[in-house]
C-alpha positions in Angstrom: -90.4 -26.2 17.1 -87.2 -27.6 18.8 -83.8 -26.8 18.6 -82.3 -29.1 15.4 -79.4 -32.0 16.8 -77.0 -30.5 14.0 -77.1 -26.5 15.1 -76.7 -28.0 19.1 -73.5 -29.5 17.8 -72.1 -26.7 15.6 -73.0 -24.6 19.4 -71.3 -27.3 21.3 -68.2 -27.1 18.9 -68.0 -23.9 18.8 -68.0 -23.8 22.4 -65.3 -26.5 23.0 -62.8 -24.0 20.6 -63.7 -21.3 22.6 -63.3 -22.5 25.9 -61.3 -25.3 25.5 -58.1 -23.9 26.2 -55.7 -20.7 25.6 -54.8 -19.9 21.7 -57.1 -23.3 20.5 -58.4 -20.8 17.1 -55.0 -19.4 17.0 -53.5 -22.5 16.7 -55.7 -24.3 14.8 -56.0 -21.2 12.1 -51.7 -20.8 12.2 -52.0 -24.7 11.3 -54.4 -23.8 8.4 -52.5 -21.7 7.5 -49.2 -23.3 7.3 -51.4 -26.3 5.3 -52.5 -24.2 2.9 -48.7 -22.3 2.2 -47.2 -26.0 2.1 -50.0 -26.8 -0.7 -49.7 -23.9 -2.9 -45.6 -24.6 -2.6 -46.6 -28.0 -4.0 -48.7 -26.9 -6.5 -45.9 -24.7 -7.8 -43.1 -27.4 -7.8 -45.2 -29.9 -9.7 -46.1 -26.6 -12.3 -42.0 -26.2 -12.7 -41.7 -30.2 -12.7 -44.1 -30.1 -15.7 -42.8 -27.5 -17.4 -39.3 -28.7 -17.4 -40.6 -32.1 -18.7 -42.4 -30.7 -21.2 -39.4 -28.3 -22.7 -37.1 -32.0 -22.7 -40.0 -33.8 -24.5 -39.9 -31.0 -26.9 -36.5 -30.8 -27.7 -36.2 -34.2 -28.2 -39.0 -34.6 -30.6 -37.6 -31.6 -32.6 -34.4 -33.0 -32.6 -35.9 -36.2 -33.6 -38.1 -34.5 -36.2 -34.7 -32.5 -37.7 -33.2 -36.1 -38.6 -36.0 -37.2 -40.1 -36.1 -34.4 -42.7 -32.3 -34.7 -43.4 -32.9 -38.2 -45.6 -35.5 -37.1 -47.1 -33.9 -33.5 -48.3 -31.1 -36.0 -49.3 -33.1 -38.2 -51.6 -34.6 -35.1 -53.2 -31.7 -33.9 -53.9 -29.9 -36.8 -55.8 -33.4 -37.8 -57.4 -34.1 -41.2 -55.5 
């Protein structure tokens, strides 16, 4: 049983990274790195983005939901 085309290219690639030059897996895993930082940083400014939206949406249906309720206290009030 012969060698299978896909584990001679993981060796081969594997080979290129470490042979291929000085620093190649330190460079590439500072670069992963730095990717995966820049994505969690994301992930938190759209969570504060979303959370600020939110609190506005909320206020302003409450404060549309307080004026609402005024009339009809109003009509209780003087019967109508």
């Amino acid at each position: 049983m012969g060698a299978h085309w896909t584990g001679i290219l993981i060796v081969v690639v594997l080979l290129v990274l470490l042979f291929g030059g000085r620093g190649k897996i330190s460079g590439l895993m500072g670069d992963l790195a730095k990717g995966v930082t820049e994505f969690r940083k994301g992930l938190r400014d759209t969570g504060d983005d979303e959370k600020s939206t939110t609190s506005q949406s909320t206020a302003a249906l409450n404060d549309g939901a307080s004026e609402d309720a005024r009339p009809a206290r109003e009509d209780e009030r003087t019967g109508g």
